[in-house]
ZAMARGU-4260 file (C-alpha; in steps of 0.2 Angstrom, whole numbers, plus 5000, padded with zeros to 4 digits):
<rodrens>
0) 5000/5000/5000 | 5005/5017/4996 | 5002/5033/5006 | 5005/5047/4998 | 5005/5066/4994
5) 5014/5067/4979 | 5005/5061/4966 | 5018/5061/4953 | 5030/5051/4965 | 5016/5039/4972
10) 5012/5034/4954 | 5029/5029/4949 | 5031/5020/4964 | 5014/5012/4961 | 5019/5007/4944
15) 5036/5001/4944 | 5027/4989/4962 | 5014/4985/4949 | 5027/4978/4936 | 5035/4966/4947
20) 5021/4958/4949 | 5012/4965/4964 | 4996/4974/4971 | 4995/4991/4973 | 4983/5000/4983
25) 4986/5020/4984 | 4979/5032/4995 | 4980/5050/4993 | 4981/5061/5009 | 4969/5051/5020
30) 4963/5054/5036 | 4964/5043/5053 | 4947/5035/5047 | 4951/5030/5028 | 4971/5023/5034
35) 4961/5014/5048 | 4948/5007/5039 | 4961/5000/5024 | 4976/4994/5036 | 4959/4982/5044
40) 4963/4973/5027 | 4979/4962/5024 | 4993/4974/5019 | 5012/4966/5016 | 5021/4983/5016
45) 5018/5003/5018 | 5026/5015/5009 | 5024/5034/5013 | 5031/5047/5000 | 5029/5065/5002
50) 5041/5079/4999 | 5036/5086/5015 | 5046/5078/5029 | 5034/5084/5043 | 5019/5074/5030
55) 5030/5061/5031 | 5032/5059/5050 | 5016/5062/5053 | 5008/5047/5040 | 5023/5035/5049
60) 5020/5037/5065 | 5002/5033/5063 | 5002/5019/5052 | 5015/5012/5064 | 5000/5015/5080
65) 4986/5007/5070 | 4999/4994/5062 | 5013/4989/5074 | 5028/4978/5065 | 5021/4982/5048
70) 5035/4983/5035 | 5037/5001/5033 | 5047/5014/5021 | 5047/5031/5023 | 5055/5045/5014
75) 5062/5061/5022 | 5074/5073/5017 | 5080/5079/5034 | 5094/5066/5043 | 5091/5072/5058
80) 5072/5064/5057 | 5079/5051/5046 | 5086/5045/5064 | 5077/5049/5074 | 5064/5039/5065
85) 5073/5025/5064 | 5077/5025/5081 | 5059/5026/5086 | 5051/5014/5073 | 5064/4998/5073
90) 5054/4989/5057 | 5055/5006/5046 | 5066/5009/5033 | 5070/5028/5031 | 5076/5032/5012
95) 5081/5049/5013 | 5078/5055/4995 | 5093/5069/4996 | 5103/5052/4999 | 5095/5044/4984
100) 5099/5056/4971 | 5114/5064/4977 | 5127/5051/4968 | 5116/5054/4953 | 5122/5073/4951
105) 5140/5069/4959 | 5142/5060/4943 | 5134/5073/4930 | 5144/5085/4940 | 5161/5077/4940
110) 5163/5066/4926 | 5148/5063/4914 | 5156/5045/4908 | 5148/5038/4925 | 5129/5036/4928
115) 5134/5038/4948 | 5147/5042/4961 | 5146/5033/4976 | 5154/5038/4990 | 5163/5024/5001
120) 5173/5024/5015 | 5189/5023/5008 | 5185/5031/4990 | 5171/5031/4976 | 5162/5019/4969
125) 5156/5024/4949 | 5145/5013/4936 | 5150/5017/4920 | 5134/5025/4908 | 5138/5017/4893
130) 5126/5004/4885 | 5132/4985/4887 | 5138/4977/4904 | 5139/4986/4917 | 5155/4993/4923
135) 5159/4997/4941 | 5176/5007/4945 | 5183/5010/4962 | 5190/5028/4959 | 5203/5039/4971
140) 5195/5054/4980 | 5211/5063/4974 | 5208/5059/4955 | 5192/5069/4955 | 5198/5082/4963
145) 5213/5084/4953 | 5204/5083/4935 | 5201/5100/4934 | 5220/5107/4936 | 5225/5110/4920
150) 5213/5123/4919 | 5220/5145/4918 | 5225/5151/4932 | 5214/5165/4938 | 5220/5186/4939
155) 5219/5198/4952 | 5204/5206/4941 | 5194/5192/4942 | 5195/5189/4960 | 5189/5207/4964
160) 5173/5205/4951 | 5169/5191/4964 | 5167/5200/4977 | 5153/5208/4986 | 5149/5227/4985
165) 5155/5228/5004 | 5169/5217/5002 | 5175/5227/4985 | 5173/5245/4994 | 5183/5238/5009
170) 5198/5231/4996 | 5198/5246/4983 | 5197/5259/4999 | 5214/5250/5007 | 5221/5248/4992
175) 5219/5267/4990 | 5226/5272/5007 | 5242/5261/5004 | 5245/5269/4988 | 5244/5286/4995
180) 5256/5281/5009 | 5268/5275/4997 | 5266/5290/4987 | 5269/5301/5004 | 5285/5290/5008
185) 5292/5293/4992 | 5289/5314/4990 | 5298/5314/5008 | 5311/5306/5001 | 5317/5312/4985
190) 5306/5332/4986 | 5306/5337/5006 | 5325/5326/5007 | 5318/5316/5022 | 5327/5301/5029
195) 5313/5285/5024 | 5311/5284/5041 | 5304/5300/5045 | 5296/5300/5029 | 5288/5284/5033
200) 5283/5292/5049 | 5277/5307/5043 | 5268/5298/5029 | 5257/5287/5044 | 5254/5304/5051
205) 5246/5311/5037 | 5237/5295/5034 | 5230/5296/5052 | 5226/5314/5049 | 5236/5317/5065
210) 5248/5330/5056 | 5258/5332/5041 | 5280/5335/5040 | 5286/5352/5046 | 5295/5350/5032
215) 5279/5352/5020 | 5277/5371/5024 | 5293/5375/5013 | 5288/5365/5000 | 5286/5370/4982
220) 5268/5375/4976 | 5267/5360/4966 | 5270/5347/4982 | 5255/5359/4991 | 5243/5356/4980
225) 5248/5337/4977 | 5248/5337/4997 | 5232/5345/5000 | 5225/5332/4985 | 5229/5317/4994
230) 5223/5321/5013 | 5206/5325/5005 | 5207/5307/4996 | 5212/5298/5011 | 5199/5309/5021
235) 5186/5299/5008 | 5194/5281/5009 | 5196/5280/5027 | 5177/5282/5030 | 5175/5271/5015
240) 5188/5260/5022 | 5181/5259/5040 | 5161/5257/5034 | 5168/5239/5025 | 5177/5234/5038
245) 5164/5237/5052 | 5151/5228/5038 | 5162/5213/5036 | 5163/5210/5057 | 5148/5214/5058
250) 5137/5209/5045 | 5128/5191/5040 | 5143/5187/5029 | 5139/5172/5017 | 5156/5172/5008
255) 5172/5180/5015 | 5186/5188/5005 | 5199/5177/5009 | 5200/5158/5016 | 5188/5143/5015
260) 5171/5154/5012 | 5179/5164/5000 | 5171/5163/4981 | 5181/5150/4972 | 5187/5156/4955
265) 5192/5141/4946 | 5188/5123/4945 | 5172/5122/4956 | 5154/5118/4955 | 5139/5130/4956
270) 5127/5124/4965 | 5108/5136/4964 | 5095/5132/4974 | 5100/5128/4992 | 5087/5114/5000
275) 5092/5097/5007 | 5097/5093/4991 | 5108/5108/4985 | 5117/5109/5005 | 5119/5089/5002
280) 5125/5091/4985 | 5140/5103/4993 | 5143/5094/5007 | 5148/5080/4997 | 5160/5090/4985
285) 5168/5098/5000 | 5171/5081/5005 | 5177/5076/4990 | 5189/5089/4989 | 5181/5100/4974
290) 5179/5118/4979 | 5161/5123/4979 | 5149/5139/4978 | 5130/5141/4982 | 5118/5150/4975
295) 5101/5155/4985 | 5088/5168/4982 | 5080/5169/5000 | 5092/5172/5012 | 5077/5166/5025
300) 5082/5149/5019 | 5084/5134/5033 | 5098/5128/5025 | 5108/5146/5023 | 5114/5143/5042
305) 5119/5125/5039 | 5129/5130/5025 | 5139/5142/5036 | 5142/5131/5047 | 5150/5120/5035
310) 5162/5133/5028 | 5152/5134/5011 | 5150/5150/5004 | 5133/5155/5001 | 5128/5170/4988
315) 5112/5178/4991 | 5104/5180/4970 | 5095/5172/4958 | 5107/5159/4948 | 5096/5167/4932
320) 5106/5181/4933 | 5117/5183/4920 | 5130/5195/4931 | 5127/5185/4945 | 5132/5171/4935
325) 5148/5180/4926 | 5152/5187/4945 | 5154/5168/4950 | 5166/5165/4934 | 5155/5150/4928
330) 5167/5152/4912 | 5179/5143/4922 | 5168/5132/4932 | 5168/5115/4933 | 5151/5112/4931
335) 5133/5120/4937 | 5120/5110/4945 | 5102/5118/4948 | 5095/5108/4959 | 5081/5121/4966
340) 5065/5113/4969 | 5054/5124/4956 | 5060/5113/4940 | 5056/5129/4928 | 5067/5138/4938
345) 5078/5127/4937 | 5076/5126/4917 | 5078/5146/4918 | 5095/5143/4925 | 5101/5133/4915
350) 5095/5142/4898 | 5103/5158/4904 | 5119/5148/4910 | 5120/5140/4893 | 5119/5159/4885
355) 5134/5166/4896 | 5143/5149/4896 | 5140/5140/4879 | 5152/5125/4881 | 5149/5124/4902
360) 5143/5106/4910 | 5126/5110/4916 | 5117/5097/4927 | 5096/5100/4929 | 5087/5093/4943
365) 5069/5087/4937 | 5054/5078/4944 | 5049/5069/4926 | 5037/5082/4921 | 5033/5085/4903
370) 5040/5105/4903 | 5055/5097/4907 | 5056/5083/4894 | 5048/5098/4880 | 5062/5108/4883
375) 5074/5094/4883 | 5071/5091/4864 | 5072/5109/4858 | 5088/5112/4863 | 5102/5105/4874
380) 5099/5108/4893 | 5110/5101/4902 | 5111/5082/4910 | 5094/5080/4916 | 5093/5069/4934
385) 5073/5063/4935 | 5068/5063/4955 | 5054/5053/4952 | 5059/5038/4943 | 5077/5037/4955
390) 5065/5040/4969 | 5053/5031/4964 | 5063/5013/4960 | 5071/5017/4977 | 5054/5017/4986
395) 5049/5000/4977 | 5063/4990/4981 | 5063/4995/4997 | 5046/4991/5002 | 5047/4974/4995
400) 5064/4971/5006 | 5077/4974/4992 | 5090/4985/4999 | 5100/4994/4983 | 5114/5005/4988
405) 5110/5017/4975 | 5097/5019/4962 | 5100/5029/4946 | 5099/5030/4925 | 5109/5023/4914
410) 5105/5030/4899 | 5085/5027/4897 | 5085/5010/4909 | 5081/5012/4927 | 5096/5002/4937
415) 5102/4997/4953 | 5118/4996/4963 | 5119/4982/4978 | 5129/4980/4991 | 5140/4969/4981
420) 5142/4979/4968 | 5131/4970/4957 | 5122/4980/4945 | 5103/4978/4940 | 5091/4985/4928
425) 5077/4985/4936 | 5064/4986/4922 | 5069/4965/4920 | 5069/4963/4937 | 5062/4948/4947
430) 5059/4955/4963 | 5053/4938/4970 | 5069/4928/4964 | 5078/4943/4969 | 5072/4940/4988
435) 5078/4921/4985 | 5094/4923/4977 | 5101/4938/4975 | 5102/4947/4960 | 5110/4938/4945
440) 5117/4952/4933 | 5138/4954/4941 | 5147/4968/4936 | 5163/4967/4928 | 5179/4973/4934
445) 5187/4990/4933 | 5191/4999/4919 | 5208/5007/4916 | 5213/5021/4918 | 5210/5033/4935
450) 5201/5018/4942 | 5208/5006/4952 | 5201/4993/4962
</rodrens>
């Protein structure tokens, strides 16, 4: 039985349950009466999907009071629930859906000749997408992150364009005052005939608007007026100067100039859109070692604080800004994933990213719908990671007692990755011999190459 509130995700659940052979009975937000009434009837397994973990909770919890011990399958987004579930309801599986589909994007993100990225322990697990036998690698966390280093360094020009408007005025306004004190250093020097340290001193005292050298008063007219010049600029660039600095202690800084937080110039990802899946999505990078970047419209957003947290530099915009967009160098990016949960704006990103960056690798998150799929056939998008049918074949599985590592597409079949590294296309699959004896398609060894075993 399926309780749901996502129609979309209930009904590929329903159908792929269907094709293995099984019953399916659906119900569509029902109340304590209706879940009651049905779970009086013989039920083998419950799955609840919704994309509303508090929906979620609440269906599990109370099919788990009218039904104790009943197989159960949940899906969540939030990890901390995710445990805390588990931990209450021993017979439920949890599948987190930001768990499901992450390894999906990893791939699309980092190397677009694997349908997934695993992450292990010790390394990564990828499934080759090309057609055939499957093909599972075992790659080093190190080769991913070094694929992008043969890519242009980066200039001083481009790492200002980066900054914030605060962040620009605090760097052009002490830029400015250092200049001027050089330039004060040197016209004690070589015009008033000032030993460098006094003219150093001299020039700090001017800077400070403390005072100016004695020696200034018998100075030609020329070093006046060039004098008088330069205490008015550093009168404007020490109040400019003081009102960054006192915004950058004291302000909600997503990104910081310098240091881990600071906005990565070459070589990263671009992540827009910063739910569950987009914080997961960069947590797993970081992890990875790939320098990241996200992008988030609402700075109200639970995950903003998170990302902080994790040293993840957050901008505040829409990712279908084009400036915004040049502002994070996508030229020189790895790759740009929008993984928002609106899947047009999601398509509005990528259309605007493929305008300002023709040849960049750009990674759509979708949920199967047919604006997506139109839009696909007019023109090249991006690589397109269907929620629905990943979820979906996850939720199946599950609630009929498989237990896939990972669940993904591979060009247009729906597959599987065990535990054992076997691999399973799961539009043959058996699930009934599958809970017998194990699946029967084994993967073959590595490929060359970075891979090793």
């Amino acid at each position: 039985m399926i309780v749901e509130d996502d129609e979309a995700l209930g009904r590929e659940v329903a159908e792929r349950i269907s094709r293995w052979g099984n019953t399916v009975h659906r119900l569509n937000r029902p109340d304590h009466d209706t879940l009651q009434r049905r779970l009086q009837q013989p039920v083998d397994g419950i799955a609840v999907v919704s994309r509303d973990d508090i929906v979620a909770l609440r269906y599990a919890l109370l099919t788990e009071h009218l039904k104790p011990g009943i197989r159960l399958v949940v899906t969540l987004f939030d990890r901390t629930v995710a445990d805390e579930v588990s931990r209450t309801v021993p017979n439920c599986s949890v599948l987190s859906i930001t768990d499901t589909i992450v390894p999906s994007l990893l791939a699309s993100c980092l190397d677009p000749r694997y349908a997934i990225l695993q992450p292990t322990g010790s390394g990564v697990v990828g499934v080759r997408r090309q057609d055939g036998p499957a093909m599972v690698d075992h790659l080093s966390r190190r080769a991913l992150a070094t694929v992008s280093r043969s890519r242009p360094r980066v200039d001083v020009m481009t790492w200002f364009r980066s900054l914030g408007i605060a962040a620009k005025a605090l760097v052009a306004s002490f830029t400015g005052l250092l200049v001027l004190l050089t330039l004060d250093i040197l016209l004690g020097v070589f015009v008033l005939h000032e030993h460098w340290y006094d003219a150093l001193w001299n020039a700090a005292r001017t800077l400070t608007t403390i005072g100016s050298s004695p020696a200034a008063e018998h100075g030609p007219a020329w070093y006046k007026l060039l004098s008088a010049l330069s205490m008015l600029a550093v009168l404007a660039l020490a109040a400019l100067f003081t009102a960054g600095l006192v915004d950058q202690l004291t302000g909600r800084r997503m990104t910081s100039i310098l240091g881990a937080r600071s906005i990565p110039r070459h070589g990263h990802v671009i992540v827009v859109g910063l739910g569950q899946v987009g914080l997961r999505l960069c947590a797993q990078l970081r992890t990875l070692g790939i320098k990241v970047v996200a992008v988030e419209r609402n700075p109200q957003a639970d995950c903003v604080p998170l990302a902080r947290s994790f040293a993840i530099p957050v901008v505040l915009g829409r990712g279908g800004d084009r400036f915004l967009l040049n502002r994070l160098c996508v030229q020189r990016a790895r790759a740009l994933a929008a993984v928002g949960s609106d899947g047009l704006e999601n398509i509005a990103v990528a259309v605007t990213t493929r305008a300002v960056a023709p040849q960049q690798r750009i990674v759509l998150r979708a949920g199967g719908d047919e604006v997506t799929a139109d839009s696909q056939s007019l023109f090249r998008i991006g690589a397109v990671c269907d929620v629905t049918r990943i979820v979906g074949a996850s939720v199946a599985a599950s609630v009929l007692g498989a237990r896939p590592l990972s669940v993904f597409m591979r060009e247009r079949h729906t597959c599987a990755l065990f535990p054992d590294e076997q691999v399973i296309d799961l539009g043959t699959w058996d699930a009934g011999h599958h809970r017998e004896s194990g699946p029967t398609e084994r993967s073959t060894g590595p490929a060359t190459g970075v891979s090793a075993r």
